[in-house]
C-alpha positions in Angstrom: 0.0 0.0 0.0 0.8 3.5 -0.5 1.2 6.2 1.6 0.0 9.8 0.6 3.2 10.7 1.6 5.0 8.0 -0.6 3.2 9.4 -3.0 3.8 12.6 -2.3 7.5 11.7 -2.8 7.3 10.2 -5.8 5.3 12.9 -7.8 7.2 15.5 -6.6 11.0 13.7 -7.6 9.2 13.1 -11.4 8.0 16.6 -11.5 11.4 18.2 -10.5 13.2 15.1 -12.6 11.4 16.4 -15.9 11.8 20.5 -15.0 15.2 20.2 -14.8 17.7 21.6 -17.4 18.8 18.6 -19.8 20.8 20.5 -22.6 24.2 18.8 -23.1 24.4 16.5 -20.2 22.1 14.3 -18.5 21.5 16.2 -14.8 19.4 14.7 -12.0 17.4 17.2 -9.9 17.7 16.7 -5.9 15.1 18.2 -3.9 16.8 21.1 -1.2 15.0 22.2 2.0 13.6 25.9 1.7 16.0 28.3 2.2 14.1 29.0 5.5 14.7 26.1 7.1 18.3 26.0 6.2 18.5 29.2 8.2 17.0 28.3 11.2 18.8 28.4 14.3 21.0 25.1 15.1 19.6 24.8 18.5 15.8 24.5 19.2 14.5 24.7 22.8 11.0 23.3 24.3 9.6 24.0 27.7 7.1 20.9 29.0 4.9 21.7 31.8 5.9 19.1 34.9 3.7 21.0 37.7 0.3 22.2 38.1 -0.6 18.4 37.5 -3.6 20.1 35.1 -1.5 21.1 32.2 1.4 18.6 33.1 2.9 18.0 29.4 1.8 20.8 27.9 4.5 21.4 25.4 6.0 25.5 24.6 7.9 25.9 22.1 10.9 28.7 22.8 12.7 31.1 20.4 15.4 33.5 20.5 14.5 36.7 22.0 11.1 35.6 23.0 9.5 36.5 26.5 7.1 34.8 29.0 4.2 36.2 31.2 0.7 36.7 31.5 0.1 39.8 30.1 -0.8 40.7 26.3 3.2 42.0 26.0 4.4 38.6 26.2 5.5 36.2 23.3 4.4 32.9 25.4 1.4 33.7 27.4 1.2 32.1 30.5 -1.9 32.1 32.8 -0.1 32.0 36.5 -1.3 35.0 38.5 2.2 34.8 40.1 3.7 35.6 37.0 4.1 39.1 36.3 3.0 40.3 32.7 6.4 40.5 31.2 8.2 37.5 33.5 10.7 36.5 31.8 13.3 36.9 28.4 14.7 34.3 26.4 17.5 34.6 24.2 20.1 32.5 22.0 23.9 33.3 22.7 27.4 31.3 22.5 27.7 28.8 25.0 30.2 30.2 27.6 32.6 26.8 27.5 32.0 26.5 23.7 31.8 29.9 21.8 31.2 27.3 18.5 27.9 26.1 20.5 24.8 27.7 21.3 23.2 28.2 24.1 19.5 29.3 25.9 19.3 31.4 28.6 16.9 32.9 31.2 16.7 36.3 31.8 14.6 37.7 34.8 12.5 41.1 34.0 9.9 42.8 36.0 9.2 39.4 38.4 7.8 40.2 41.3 8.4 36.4 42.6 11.6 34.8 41.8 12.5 32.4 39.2 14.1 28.8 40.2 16.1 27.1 37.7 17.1 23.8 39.0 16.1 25.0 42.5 18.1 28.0 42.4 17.1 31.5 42.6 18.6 33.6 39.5 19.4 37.4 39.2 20.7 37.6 36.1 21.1 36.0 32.6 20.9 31.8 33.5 22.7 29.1 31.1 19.6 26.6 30.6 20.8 22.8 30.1 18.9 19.8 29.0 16.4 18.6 31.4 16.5 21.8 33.7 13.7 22.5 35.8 12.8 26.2 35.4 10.4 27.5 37.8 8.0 30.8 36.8 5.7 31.3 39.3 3.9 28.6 40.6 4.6 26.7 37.5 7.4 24.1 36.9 8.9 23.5 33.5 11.4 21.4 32.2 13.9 22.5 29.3 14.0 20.1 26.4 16.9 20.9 23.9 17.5 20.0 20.2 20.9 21.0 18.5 
């Protein structure tokens, strides 16, 4: 049986196999990702919901530059009234070991109530590893990476 995405495949391999320029020598068309996706950033950072036990594996994706709160301001709306409206900042920098790396980090803004990572008050800009446990509020995430 085949799948629409089989399918899919093979339809769109003919149709770029026959487009492609045949003039003097035989050439074979090979299908590139957009030039979008090519650009993306190399590391890609998720934030799952461990505690309240309601939205426990709720899944937030997290981009450079990208903040977190419960007001309108925020890139990543969170509904915990002890978050303040504009919680907390994102961003994507060199890893301080390895400046050929990547790295996330937490930045605190306006909080009224601390943020925890990994039990751990912060103060200022936080390296944020694989399987940290970021607390905003009274909610508990943990950091999922992909590099």
């Amino acid at each position: 049986m085949v799948s629409l995405a089989d399918d899919f495949r093979r339809r769109s391999w003919t149709e770029s196999a026959s487009s492609s320029n045949t003039d003097d020598h035989e050439s074979t068309s090979v299908w590139t990702p957009d030039e979008a996706l090519v650009a993306a950033p190399a590391l890609l950072m998720w934030l799952i919901v461990k505690r309240p036990l309601a939205e426990r594996g709720r899944i937030l994706t997290v981009g450079h530059e990208q903040t977190i709160g419960r007001g309108k301001d925020a890139d990543i709306r969170w509904d915990d009234p002890r978050l303040s409206r504009l919680h907390a900042r994102f961003t994507l920098e060199p890893h301080p070991q390895d400046s050929g790396r990547q790295a996330f980090f937490i930045w605190p803004l306006m909080a009224r109530h601390s943020i925890l990572v990994d039990g751990q008050p912060i103060r200022g800009a936080t390296l944020l590893a694989e399987n940290s446990q970021v607390q905003l509020g009274d909610t508990v995430f943990v950091v999922k990476l992909l590099d």
